[in-house]
N, C-alpha and C positions, 0 to 999 in steps of 0.2 A: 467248528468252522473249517472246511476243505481249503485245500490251497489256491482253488480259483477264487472263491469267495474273499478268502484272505490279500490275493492280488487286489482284486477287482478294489474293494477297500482303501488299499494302500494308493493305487494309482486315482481314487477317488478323490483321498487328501491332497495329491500333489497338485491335481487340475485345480484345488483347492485357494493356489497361488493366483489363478487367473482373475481378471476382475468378471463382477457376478455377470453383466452383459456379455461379456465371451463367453461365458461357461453356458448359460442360457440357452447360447447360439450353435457353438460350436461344441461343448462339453461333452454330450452324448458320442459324439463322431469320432473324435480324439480318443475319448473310453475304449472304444468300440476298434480301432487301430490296434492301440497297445496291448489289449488284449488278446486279439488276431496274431500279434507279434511273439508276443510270450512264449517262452521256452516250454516243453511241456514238464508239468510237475513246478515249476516257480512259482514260491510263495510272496514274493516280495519284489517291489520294482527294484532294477539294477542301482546300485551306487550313477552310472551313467546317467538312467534315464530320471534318477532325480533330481541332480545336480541340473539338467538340460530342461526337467518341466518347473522347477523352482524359480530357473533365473530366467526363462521365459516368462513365466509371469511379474515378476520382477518387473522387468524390462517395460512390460508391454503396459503394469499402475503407472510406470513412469514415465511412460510416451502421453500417456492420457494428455489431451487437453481440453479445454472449453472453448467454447465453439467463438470463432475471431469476433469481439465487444462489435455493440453496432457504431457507429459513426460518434452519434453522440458522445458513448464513455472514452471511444482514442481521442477526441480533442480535449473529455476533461484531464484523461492524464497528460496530453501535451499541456496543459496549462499547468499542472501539480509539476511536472519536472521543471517546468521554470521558472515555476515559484521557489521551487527550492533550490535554483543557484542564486535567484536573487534576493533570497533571504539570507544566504550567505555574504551577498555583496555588500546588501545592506548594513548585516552586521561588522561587516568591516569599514563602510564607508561613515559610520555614526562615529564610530571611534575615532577614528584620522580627523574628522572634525570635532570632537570635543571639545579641543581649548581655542578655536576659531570660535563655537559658538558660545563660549564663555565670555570670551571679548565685546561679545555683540549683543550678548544678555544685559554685562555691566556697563555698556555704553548707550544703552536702550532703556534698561530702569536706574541709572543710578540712584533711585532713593531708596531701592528696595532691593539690589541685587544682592549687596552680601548679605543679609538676611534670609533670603531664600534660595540663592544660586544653589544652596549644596541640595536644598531638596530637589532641585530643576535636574542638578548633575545625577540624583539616585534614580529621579527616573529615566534618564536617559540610558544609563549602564544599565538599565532595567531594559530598556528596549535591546540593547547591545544583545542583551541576552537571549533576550526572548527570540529576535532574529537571528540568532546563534542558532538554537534549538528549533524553532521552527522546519529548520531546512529537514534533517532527517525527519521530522515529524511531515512532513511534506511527504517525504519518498512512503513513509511509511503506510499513508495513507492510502498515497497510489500504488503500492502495492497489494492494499487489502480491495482496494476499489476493480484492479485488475483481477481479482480472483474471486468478485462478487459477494463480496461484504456489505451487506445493506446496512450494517453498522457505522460502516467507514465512512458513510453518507452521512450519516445524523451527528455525526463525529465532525463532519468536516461541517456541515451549519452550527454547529456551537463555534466553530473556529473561528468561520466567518463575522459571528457576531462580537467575537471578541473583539477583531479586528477592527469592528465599527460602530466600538465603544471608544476603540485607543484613535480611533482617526479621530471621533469626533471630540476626547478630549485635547486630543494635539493640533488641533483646529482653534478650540474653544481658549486656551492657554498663551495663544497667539507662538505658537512653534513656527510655525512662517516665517518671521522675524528672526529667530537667531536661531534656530535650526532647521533650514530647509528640505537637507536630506534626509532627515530623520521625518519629515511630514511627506516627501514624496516618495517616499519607501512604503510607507504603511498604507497610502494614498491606491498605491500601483497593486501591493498585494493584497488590500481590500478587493480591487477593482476585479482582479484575477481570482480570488476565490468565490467573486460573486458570479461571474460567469461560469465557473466548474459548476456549483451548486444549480444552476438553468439546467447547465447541458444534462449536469447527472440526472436532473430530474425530469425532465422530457418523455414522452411517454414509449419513445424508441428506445427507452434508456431502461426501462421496466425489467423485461424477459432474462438482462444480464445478471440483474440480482435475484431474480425467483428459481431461476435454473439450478439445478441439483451441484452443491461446490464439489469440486473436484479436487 
């Protein structure tokens, strides 16, 4: 192998850093420079010039973006981002009322509260929880939703369902009555994940997740 050959090579691997759409485009041209530039007799690109075509390409995978969501998908992450402060709310606001709606449990069944209050109180700490964790589980979706995870979608309709399983047990249990916040909490973030789950699925909403992830 002569030393052009050997250049030529070398500076093939660096273009190598660009993503494949530039090289495509522009690769040839850039070759075709650095080679014109070349010292004569150099076998190898300079320490400089690889340092400068490595972190150009670098640079240039990490500017990539995806092309701005349509309408659709920015309203469902505006509904995901606040879902998950008020899932945090939530879970704060169930808490602070626990021993209000304990009061209002055992003045509501006295025949039957201490007998079952504690299982009332585990699921309610159940919810605490759940509303806990939801929120990043919120971000986290919209995160994936943003980056065109058609998983994050099928992820988020199992959520939904959950969510209107627990409404409609917290309905059916008469939670209205001695814990209201805790039925309008779950009420509000059914209500919002059912509308993300529209918008995501919309047929404007298609092209974000079929498009090539970046």
């Amino acid at each position: 192998m002569n030393a052009q050959t050997r250049l030529e090579h070398g500076y093939r691997r660096l273009i190598g850093w660009y993503p494949q759409s530039f090289r495509d485009e522009s690769g040839p041209e850039i070759l075709a420079v650095l080679m014109d530039g070349a010292r004569p007799g150099q076998r190898r690109p300079s320490p400089a010039e690889t340092v400068d075509l490595i972190t150009g390409g670098l640079l240039m995978r990490l500017r990539r973006r995806r092309p701005r969501p349509p309408r659709a998908v920015t309203g469902a992450l505006g509904l995901m981002y606040l879902a998950a402060v008020l899932s945090a709310t939530a879970s704060a606001a169930i808490a602070l009322t626990l021993t209000s709606s304990r009061t209002t449990y055992l003045h509501e069944y006295p025949g039957v509260a201490g007998a079952h209050w504690s299982s009332v109180a585990t699921y309610l700490v159940l919810r605490i929880v759940g509303a806990a964790v939801a929120g990043p589980l919120w971000l986290v979706l919209a995160w994936a939703i943003a980056h065109g995870r058609a998983g994050a979608r099928r992820a988020l309709v199992g959520y939904s369902a959950l969510l209107t399983i627990v409404l409609i047990t917290s309905a059916a249990t008469g939670e209205a009555g001695y814990a209201p916040v805790a039925l309008l909490s779950v009420g509000v973030l059914w209500l919002i994940s059912l509308g993300t789950v529209v918008l995501l699925f919309r047929p404007e909403a298609e092209p974000h997740f079929t498009a090539p992830v970046g």
